[in-house]
N, C-alpha and C positions, 0 to 999 in steps of 0.2 A: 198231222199226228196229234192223235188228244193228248191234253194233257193228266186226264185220270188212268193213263195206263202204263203201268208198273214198267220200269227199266230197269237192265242190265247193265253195267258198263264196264269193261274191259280194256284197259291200256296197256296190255302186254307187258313188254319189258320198259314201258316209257310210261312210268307212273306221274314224271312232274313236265311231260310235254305237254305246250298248251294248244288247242283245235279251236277252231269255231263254236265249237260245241258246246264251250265254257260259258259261252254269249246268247245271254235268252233272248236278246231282239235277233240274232241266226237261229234260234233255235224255235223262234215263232215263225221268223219267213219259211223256213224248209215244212214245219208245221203245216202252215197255209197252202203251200205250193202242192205238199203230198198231198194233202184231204182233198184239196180241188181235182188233181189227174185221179187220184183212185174214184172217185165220185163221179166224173166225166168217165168212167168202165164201170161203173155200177158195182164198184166196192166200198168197205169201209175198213179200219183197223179194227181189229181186236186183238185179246188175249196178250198177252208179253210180249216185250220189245227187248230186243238185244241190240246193244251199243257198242261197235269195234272202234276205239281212239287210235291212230298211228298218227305221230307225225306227218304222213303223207297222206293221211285218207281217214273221212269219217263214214262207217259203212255202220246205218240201222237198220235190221233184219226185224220184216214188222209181219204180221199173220195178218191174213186180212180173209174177211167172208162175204158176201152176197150173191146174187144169181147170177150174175153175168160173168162170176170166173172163170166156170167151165164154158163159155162161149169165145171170151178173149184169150182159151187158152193160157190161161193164170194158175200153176200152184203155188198154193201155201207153203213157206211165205214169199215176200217179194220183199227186194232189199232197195234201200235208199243208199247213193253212194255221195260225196265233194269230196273233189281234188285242190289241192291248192294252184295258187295261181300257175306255176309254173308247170303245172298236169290238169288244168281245165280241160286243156285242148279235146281230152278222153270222153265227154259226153258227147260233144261233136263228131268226132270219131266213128265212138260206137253209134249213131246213129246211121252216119253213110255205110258203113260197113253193113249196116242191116238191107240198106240200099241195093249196095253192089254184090255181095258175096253172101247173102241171106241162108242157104243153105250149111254155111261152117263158121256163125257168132251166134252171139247171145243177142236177140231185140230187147232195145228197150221198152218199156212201158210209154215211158214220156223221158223226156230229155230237156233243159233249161244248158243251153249252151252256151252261154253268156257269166253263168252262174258256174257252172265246171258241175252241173247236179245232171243226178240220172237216177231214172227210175226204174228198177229190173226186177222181170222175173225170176223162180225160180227155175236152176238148170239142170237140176239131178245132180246122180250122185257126182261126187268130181273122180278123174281120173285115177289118183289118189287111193281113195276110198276102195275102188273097184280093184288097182293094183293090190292092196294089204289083203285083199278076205279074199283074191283070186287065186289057184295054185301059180309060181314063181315060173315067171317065161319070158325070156330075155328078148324075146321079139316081141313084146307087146307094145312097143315107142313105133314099131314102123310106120303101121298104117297110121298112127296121129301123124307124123313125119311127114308122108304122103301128100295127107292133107292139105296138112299146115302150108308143107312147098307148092302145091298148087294153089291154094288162096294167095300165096303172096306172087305167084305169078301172072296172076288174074289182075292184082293190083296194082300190078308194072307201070300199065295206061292210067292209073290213078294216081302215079308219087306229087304232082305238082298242085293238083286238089288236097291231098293229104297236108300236105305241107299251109297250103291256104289255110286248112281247118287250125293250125298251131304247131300241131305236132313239128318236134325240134327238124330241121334242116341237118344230116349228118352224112352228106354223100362224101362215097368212099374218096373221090379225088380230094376234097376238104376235110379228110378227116386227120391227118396231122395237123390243122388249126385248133382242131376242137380239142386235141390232145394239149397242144399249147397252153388252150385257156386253162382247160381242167387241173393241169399240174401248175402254174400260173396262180391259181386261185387257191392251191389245196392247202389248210393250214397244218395238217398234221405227217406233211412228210419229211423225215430227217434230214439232215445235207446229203448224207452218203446214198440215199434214194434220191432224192432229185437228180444228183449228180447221176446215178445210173441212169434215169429217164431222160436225162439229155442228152446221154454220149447213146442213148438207142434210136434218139430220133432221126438221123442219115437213114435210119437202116429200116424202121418207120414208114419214112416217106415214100422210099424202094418198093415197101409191098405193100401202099396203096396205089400207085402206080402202076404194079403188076397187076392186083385184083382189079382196077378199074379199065387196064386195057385188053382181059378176058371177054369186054362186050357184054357181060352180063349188067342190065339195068338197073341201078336202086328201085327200091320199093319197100314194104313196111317191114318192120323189124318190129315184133312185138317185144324183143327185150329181155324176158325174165318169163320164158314159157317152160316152168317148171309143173311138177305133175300138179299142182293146188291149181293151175290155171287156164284147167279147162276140164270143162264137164265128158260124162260119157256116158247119156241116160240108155243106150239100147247096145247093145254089142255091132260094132259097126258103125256107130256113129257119135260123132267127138263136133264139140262146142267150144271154141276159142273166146275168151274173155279176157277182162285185167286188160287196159292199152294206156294202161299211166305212165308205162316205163317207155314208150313207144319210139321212134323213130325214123326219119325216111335214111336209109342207109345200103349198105348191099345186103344180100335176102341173108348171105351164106353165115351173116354175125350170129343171125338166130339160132342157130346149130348148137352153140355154146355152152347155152342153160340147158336145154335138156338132155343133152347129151351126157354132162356130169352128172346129172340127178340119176340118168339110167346106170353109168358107170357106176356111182355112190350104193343102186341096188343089187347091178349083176355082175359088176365087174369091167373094168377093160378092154375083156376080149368081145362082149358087144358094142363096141364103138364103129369097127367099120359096117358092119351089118346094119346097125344103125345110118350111117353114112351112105350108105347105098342105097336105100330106100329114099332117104331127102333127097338125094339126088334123082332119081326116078323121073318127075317131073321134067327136071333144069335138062332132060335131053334131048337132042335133036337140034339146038340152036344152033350148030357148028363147031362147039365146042367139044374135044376127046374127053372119053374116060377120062385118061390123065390129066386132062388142062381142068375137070370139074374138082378131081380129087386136091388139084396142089394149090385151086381155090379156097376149096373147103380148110386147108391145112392154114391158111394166110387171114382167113377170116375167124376162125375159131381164135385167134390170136388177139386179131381186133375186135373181135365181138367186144374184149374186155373195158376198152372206150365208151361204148356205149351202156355196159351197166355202171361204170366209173360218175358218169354225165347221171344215170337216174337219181344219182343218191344226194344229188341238190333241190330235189323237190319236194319242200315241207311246206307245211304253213309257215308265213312268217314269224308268225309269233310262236311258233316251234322249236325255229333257229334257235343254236344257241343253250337248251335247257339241258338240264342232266339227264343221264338215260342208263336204266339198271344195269344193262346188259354192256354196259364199257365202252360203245360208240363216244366219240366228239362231240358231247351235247347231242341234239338231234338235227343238225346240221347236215350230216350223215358226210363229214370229209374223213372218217377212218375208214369206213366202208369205202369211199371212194378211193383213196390213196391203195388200199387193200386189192383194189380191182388193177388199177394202174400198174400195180406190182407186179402184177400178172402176165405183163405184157413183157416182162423179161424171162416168161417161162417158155421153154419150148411146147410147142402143141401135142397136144395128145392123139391127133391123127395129121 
């Protein structure tokens, strides 16, 4: 990335959170590293650079022009992503994935997996986007749903490579431990919360237990598959990205996030119909109607451990700082305690 070209930089709600990005000798290696891959595809930057700061991620949206875009399949622009350490694992990730399930991710450009950097195209417009300017139809999550549930069924035979690459270890029979550490570690829950999170853990352990002796396999859990995080450039086909928040866990935790994002649009009464559609896939393994439904209702529960677990992934030098928006520094243990709380609510399917 030159250095004669005009920056953006945007820290959202986290104006005194510090990135790598604050550091010109990181801000020279990533430099180096871009110009090298984009140059190896017969590109260069131009034009404006846009700078996304988050405690958990530093993403530069750069324009880039030469002849060989339209040959590698490159629009303008293409974004630079670092994850901190504890969400490196996501460059590595997203490359296998481009591997194994190339048909429903994002490829990268180039990927330094070592480094926690990725290089990516762009992916049209997002899901999002197409949602607000389309007329309102409460079926429009299914077939992402569909999807989604067959990409991670695909990746069933992948969880123990997954987990090689980094990505955390959260299988459902272990997921009362990871519950342990997380409330264990969290600095900003009251006594009277703790105390409820431990007189729920008998009850906990019970419906991991249940969900893992349904015979359904872990496999990937993207985490936080809300509508921002995934493209949908052609009607009929959807692009899964973002794998910072990731997981090897049960499929059904996934259900979670997007399911509230759809509720949050169209209401409640699209939740089963939504439900029915992810399910689509998970059938045929032996399992009833019934046995996937009171899955789905056990996991929708637990999903909430696993977004609980994302909200410790900053830079380190992150930790700790003030944050406009009323988080615990950017730490992210309100968010996480917030999530944990959640686990005393009853399910919404």
């Amino acid at each position: 990335m030159r250095n004669d070209i005009p920056a953006r930089v945007d820290r959202g709600g986290y104006p005194e959170a510090v990135t790598p990005w604050d550091e010109e000798p990181w801000r020279a290696a990533v430099s180096a590293w871009v110009e090298r891959e984009l140059a190896a595809r017969g590109l260069r930057e131009s034009g404006r650079r846009e700078v996304r700061l988050r405690p958990w991620s530093v993403l530069v949206r750069l324009s880039v022009e030469g002849t060989a875009a339209e040959a590698v399949g490159v629009d303008t622009p293409v974004c630079f992503k670092a994850n901190p350490p504890a969400g490196a694992f996501e460059a590595g990730l997203a490359g296998a994935l481009a591997r194994w399930v190339p048909e429903h991710v994002l490829a990268p450009l180039a990927v330094a997996a070592d480094r926690g950097w990725a290089l990516l195209p762009d992916g049209g417009p997002l899901f999002r986007d197409v949602l607000d300017r389309g007329p309102a139809d409460a079926g429009a999550w299914e077939e992402p749903l569909r999807r989604y549930a067959a990409l991670q069924r695909t990746l069933t035979r992948y969880a123990s490579e997954i987990e090689a690459l980094g990505v955390p270890s959260a299988r459902t029979a272990a997921l009362p431990e990871v519950f342990d550490r997380l409330v264990g570690e969290n600095t900003a829950l009251e006594p009277a919360q703790r105390a409820a999170l431990h007189a729920l853990r008998p009850r906990l352990s019970d419906w991991c237990a249940e969900l893992a002796g349904l015979g359904i396999a872990d496999t990937l859990d993207h985490s936080d598959l809300h509508e921002s995080q995934l493209f949908a450039p052609r009607p009929g086909r959807f692009t899964f990205f973002d794998w910072g928040d990731a997981a090897v866990t049960h499929p059904f935790c996934s259900l979670l996030v997007p399911a509230r994002a759809a509720r949050a649009r169209y209401g409640a009464e699209v939740l089963p119909r939504l439900r029915d559609a992810y399910l689509e896939p998970w059938t045929g393994n032996g399992a009833t109607a019934g046995e996937l439904r009171r899955a789905v209702s056990l996991a929708w529960r637990l999903g909430a451990i696993g977004r609980a677990a994302s909200w410790g992934r900053v830079f380190p030098e992150a930790a700790g700082t003030g944050a406009a928006n009323g988080t615990n520094g950017a730490n992210g243990h309100s968010d996480s305690a917030r999530w944990l709380l959640e686990l005393l609510a009853e399910p919404a399917l």
